[in-house]
N, CA, C and O atoms as a GROMACS GRO file, in nm:
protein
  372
    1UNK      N    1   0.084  -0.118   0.000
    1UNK     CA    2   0.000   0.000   0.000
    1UNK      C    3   0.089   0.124   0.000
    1UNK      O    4   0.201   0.118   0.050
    2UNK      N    5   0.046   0.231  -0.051
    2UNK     CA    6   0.100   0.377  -0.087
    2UNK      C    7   0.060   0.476   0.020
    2UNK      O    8  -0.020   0.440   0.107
    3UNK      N    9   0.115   0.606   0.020
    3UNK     CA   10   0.065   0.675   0.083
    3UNK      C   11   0.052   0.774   0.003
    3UNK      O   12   0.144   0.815  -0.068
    4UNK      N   13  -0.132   0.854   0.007
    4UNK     CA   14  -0.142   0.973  -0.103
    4UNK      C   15  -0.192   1.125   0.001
    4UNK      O   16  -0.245   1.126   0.112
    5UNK      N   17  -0.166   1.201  -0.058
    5UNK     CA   18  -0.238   1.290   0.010
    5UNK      C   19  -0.345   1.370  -0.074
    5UNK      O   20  -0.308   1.424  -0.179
    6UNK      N   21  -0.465   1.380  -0.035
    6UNK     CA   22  -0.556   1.402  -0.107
    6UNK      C   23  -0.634   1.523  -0.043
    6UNK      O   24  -0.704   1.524   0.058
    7UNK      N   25  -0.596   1.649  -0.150
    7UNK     CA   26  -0.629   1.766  -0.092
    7UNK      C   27  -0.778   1.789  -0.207
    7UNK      O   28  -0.776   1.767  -0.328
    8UNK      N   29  -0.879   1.831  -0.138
    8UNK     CA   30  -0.993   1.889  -0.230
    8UNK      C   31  -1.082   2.028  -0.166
    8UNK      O   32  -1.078   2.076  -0.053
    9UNK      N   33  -1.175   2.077  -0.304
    9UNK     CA   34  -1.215   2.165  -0.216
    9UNK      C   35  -1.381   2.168  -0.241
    9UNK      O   36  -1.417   2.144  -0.357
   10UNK      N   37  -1.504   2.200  -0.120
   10UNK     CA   38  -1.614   2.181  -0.158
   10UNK      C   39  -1.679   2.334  -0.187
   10UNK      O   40  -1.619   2.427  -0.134
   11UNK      N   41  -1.774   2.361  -0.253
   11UNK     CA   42  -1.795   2.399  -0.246
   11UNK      C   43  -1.870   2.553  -0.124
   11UNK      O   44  -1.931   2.526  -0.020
   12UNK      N   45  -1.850   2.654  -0.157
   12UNK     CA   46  -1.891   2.747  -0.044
   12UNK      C   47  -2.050   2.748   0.001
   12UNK      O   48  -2.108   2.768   0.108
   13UNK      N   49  -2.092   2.717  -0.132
   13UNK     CA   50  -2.256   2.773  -0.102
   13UNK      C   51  -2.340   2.610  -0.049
   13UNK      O   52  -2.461   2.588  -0.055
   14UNK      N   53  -2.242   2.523  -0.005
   14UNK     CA   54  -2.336   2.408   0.064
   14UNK      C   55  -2.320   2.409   0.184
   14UNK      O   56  -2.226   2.457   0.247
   15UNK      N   57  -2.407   2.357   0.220
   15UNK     CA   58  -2.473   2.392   0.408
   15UNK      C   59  -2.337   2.347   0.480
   15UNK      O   60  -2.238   2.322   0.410
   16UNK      N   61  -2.331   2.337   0.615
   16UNK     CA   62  -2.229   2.290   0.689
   16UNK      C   63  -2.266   2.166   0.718
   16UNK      O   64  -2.157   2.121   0.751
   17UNK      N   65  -2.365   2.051   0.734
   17UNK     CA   66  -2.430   1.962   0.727
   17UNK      C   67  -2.352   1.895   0.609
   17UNK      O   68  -2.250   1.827   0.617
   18UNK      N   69  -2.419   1.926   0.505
   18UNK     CA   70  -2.367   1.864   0.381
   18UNK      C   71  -2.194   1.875   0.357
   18UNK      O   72  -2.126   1.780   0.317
   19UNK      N   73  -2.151   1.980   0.383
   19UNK     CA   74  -1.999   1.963   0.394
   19UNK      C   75  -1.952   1.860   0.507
   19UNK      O   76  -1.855   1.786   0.492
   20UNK      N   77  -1.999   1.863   0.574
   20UNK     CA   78  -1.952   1.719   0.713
   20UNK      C   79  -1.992   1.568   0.630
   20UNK      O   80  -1.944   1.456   0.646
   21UNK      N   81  -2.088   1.610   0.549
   21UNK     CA   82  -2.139   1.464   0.522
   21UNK      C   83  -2.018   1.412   0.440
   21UNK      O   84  -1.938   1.320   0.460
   22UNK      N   85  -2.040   1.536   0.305
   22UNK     CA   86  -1.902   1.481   0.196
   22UNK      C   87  -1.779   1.469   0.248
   22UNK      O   88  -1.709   1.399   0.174
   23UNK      N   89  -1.698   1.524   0.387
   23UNK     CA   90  -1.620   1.494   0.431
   23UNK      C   91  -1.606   1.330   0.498
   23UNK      O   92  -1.497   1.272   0.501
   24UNK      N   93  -1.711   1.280   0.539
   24UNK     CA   94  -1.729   1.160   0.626
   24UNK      C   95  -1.748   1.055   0.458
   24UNK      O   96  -1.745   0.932   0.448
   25UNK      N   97  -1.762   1.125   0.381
   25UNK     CA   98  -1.809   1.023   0.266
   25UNK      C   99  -1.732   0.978   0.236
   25UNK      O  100  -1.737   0.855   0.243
   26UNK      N  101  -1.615   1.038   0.185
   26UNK     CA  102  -1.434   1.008   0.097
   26UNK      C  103  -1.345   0.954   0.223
   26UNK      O  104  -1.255   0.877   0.190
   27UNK      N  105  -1.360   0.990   0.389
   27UNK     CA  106  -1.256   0.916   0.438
   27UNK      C  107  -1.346   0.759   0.480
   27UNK      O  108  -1.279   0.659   0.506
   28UNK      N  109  -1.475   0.753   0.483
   28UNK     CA  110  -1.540   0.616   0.509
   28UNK      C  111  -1.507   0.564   0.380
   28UNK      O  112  -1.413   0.488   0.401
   29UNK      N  113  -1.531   0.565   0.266
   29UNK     CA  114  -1.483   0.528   0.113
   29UNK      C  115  -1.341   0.522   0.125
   29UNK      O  116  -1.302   0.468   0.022
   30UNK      N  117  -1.255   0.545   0.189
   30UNK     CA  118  -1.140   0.454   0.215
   30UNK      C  119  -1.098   0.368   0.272
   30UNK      O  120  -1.011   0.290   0.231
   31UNK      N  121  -1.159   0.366   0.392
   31UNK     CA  122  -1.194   0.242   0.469
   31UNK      C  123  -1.245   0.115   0.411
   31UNK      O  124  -1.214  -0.004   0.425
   32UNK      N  125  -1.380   0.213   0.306
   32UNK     CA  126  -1.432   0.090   0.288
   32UNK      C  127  -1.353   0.007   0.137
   32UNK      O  128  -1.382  -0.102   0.087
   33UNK      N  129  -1.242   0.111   0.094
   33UNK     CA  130  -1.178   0.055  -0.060
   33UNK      C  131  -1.038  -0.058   0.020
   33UNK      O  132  -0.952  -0.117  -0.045
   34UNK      N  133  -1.054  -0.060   0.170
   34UNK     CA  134  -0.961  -0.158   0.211
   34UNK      C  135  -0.812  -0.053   0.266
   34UNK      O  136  -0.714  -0.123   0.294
   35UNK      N  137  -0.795   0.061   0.278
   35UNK     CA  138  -0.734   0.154   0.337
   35UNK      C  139  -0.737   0.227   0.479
   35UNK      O  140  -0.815   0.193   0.567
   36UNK      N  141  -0.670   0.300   0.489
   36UNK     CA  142  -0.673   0.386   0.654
   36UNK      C  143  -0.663   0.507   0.602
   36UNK      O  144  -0.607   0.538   0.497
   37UNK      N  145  -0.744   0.608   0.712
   37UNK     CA  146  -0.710   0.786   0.698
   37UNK      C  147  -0.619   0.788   0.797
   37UNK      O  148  -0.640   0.737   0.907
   38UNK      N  149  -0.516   0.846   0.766
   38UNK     CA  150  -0.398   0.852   0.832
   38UNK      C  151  -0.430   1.008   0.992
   38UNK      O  152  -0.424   1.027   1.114
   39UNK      N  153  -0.464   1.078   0.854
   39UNK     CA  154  -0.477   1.217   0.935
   39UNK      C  155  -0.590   1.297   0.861
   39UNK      O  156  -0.562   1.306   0.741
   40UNK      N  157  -0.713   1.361   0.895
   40UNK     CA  158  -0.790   1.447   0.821
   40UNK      C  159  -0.761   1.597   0.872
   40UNK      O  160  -0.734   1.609   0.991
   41UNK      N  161  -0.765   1.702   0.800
   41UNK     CA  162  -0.757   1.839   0.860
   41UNK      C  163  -0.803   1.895   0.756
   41UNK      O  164  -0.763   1.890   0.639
   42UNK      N  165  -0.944   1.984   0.834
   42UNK     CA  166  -1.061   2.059   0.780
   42UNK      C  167  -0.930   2.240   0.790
   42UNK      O  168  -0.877   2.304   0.880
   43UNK      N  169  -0.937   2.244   0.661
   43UNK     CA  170  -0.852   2.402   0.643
   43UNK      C  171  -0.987   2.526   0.673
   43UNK      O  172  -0.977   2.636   0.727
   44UNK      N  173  -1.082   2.472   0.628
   44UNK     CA  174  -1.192   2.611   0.654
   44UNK      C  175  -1.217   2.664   0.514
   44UNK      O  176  -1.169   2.603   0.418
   45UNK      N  177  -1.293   2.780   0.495
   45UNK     CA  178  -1.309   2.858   0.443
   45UNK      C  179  -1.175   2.948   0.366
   45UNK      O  180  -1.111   3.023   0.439
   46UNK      N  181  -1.147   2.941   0.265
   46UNK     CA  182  -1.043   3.014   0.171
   46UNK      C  183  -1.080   3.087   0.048
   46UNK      O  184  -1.152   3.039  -0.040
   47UNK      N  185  -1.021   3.224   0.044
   47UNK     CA  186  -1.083   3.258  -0.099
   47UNK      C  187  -0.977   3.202  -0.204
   47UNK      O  188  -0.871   3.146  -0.173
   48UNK      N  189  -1.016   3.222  -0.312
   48UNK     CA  190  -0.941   3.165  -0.428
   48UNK      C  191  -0.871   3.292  -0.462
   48UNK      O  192  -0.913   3.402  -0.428
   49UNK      N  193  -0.736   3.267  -0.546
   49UNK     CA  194  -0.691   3.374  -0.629
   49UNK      C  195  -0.772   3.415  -0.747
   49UNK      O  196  -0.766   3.532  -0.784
   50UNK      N  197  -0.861   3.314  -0.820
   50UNK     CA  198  -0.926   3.305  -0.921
   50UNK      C  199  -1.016   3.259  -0.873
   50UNK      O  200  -1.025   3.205  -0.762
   51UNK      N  201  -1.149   3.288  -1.010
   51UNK     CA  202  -1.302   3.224  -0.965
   51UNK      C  203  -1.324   3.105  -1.056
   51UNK      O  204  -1.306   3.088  -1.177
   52UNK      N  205  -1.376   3.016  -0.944
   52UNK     CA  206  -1.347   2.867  -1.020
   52UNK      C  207  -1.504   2.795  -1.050
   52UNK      O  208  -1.590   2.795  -0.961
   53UNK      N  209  -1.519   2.760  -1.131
   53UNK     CA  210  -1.697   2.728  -1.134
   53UNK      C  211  -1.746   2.838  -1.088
   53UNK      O  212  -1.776   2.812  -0.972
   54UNK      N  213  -1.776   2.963  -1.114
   54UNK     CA  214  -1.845   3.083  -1.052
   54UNK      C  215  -1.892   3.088  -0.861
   54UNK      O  216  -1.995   3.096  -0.795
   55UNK      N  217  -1.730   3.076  -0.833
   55UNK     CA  218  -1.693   3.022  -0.711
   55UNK      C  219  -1.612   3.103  -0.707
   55UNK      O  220  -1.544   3.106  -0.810
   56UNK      N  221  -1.562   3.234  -0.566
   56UNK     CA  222  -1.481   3.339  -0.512
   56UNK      C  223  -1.426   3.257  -0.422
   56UNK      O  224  -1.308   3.283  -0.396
   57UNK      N  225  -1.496   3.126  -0.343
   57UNK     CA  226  -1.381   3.095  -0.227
   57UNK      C  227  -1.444   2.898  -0.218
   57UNK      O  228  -1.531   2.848  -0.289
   58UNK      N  229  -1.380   2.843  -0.131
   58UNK     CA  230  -1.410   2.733  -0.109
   58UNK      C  231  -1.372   2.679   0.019
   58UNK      O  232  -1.268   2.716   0.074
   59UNK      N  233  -1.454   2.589   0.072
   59UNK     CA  234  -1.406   2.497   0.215
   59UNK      C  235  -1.288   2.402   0.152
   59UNK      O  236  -1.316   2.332   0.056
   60UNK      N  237  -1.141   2.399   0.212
   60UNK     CA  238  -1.050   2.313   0.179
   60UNK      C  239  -1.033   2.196   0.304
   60UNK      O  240  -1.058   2.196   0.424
   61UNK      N  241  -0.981   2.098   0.211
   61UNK     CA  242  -0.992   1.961   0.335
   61UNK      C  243  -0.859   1.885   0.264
   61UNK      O  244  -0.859   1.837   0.150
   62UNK      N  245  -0.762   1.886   0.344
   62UNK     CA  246  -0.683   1.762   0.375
   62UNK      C  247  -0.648   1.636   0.413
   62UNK      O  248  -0.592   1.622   0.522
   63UNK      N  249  -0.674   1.531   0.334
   63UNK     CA  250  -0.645   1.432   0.413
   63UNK      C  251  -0.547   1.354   0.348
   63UNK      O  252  -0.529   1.343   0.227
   64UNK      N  253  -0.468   1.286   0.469
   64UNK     CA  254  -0.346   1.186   0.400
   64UNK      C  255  -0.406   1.006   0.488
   64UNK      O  256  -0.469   0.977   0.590
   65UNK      N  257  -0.356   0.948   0.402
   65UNK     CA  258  -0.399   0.835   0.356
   65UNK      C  259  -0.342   0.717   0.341
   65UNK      O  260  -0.257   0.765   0.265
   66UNK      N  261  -0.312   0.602   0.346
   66UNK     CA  262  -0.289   0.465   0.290
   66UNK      C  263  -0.369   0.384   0.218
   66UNK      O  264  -0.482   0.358   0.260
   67UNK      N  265  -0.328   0.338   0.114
   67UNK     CA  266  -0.410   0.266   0.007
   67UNK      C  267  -0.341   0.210  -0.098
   67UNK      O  268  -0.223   0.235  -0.123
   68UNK      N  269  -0.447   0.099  -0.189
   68UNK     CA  270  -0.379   0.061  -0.307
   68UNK      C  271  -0.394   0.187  -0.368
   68UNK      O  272  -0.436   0.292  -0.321
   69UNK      N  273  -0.338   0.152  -0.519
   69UNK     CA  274  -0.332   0.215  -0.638
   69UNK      C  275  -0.452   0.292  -0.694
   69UNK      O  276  -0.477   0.407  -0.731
   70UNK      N  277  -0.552   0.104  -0.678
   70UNK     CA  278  -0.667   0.096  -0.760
   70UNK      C  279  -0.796   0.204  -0.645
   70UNK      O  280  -0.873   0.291  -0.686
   71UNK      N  281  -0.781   0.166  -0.526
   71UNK     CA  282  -0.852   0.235  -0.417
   71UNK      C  283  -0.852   0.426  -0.463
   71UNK      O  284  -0.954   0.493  -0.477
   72UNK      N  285  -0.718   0.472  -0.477
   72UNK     CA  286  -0.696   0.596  -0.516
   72UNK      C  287  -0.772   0.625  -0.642
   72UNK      O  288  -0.868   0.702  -0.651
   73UNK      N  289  -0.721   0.558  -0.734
   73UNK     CA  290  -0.785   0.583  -0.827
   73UNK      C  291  -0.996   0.550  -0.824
   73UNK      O  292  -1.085   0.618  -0.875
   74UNK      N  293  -0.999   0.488  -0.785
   74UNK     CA  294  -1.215   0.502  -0.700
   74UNK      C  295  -1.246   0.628  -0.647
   74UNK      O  296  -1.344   0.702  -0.650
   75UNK      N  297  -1.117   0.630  -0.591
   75UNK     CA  298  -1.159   0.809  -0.474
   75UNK      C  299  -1.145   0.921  -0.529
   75UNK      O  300  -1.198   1.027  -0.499
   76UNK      N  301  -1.030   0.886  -0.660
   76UNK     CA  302  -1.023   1.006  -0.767
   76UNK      C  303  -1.177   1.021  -0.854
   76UNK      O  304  -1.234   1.125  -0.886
   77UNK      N  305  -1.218   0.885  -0.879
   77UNK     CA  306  -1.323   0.873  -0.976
   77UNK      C  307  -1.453   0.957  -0.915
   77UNK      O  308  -1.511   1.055  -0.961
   78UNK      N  309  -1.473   0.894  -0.818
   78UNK     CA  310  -1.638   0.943  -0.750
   78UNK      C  311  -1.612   1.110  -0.658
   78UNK      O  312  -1.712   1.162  -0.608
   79UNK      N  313  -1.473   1.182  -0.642
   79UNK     CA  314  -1.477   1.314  -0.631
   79UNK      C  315  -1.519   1.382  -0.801
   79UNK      O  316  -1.613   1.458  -0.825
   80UNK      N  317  -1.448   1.345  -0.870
   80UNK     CA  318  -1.520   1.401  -0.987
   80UNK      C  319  -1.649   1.432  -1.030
   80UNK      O  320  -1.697   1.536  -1.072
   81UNK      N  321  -1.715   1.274  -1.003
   81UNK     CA  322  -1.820   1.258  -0.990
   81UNK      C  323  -1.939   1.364  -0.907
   81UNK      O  324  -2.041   1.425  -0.936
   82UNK      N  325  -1.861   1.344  -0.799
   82UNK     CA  326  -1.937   1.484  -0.689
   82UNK      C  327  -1.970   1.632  -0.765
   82UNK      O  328  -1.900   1.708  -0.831
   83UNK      N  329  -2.090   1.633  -0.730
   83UNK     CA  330  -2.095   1.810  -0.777
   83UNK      C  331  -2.058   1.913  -0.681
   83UNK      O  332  -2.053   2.032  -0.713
   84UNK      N  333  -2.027   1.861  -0.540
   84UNK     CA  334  -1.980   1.954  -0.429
   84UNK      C  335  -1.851   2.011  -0.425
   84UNK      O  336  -1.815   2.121  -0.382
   85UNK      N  337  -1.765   1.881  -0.498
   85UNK     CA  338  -1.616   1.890  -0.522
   85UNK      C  339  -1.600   2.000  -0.631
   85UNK      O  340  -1.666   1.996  -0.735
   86UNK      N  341  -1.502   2.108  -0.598
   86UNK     CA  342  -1.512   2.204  -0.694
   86UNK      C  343  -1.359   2.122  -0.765
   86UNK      O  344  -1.343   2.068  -0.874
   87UNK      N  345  -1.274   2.141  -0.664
   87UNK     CA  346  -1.142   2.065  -0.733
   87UNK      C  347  -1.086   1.938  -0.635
   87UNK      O  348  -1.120   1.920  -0.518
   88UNK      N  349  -1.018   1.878  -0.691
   88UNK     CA  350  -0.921   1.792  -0.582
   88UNK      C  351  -0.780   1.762  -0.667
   88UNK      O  352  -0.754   1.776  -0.787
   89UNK      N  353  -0.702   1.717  -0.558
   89UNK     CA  354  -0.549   1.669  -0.631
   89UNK      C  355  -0.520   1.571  -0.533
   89UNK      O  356  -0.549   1.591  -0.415
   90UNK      N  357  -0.462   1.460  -0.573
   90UNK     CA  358  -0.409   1.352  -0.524
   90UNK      C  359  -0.240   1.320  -0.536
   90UNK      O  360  -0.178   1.286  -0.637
   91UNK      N  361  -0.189   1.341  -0.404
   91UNK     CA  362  -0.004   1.310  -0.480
   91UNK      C  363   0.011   1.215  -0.420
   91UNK      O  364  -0.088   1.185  -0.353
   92UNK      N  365   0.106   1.142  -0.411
   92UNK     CA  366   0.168   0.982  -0.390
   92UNK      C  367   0.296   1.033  -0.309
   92UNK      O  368   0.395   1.076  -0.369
   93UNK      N  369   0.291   1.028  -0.192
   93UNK     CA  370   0.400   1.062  -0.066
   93UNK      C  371   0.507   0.966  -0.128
   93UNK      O  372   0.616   0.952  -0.073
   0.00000   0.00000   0.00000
């Protein structure tokens, strides 16, 4: 297993509810792809330098991770998927 760190950002204009949820969604979806969350850290509220999807700022979330390959690549797939996810990036520690 690898270690990735997987930084994303949700959108501003969803409730704080729904941001806890999509947060609990991607580190349980690693658990459940056969992995561990190493460490999660909620950054908060950030504006952007640029407006991204007609988006001035976003909630950022950190988390680092252990997993296969194939697991990363699921967690890459279904953030895309998300319409909350404005962006994410995944690097390989």
């Amino acid at each position: 297993m690898d270690k990735y760190e997987i930084l994303y950002i949700i959108r501003c204009d969803v409730e704080d509810d729904r941001k806890n949820a999509v947060v609990d969604k991607f580190a349980n979806l690693v658990g459940t792809l056969g992995g561990s969350v190493d460490s999660l850290d909620k950054w908060g509220l950030k504006k952007f330098a640029y407006e991204i999807g007609k988006q001035n700022e976003g909630y950022y979330v950190l988390m680092n991770v252990t997993c296969t390959k194939e697991a990363q690549a699921e967690i890459d797939r279904q953030m895309r998927n998300d319409e909350t996810i404005l962006r994410q990036m995944i690097l390989k520690k």
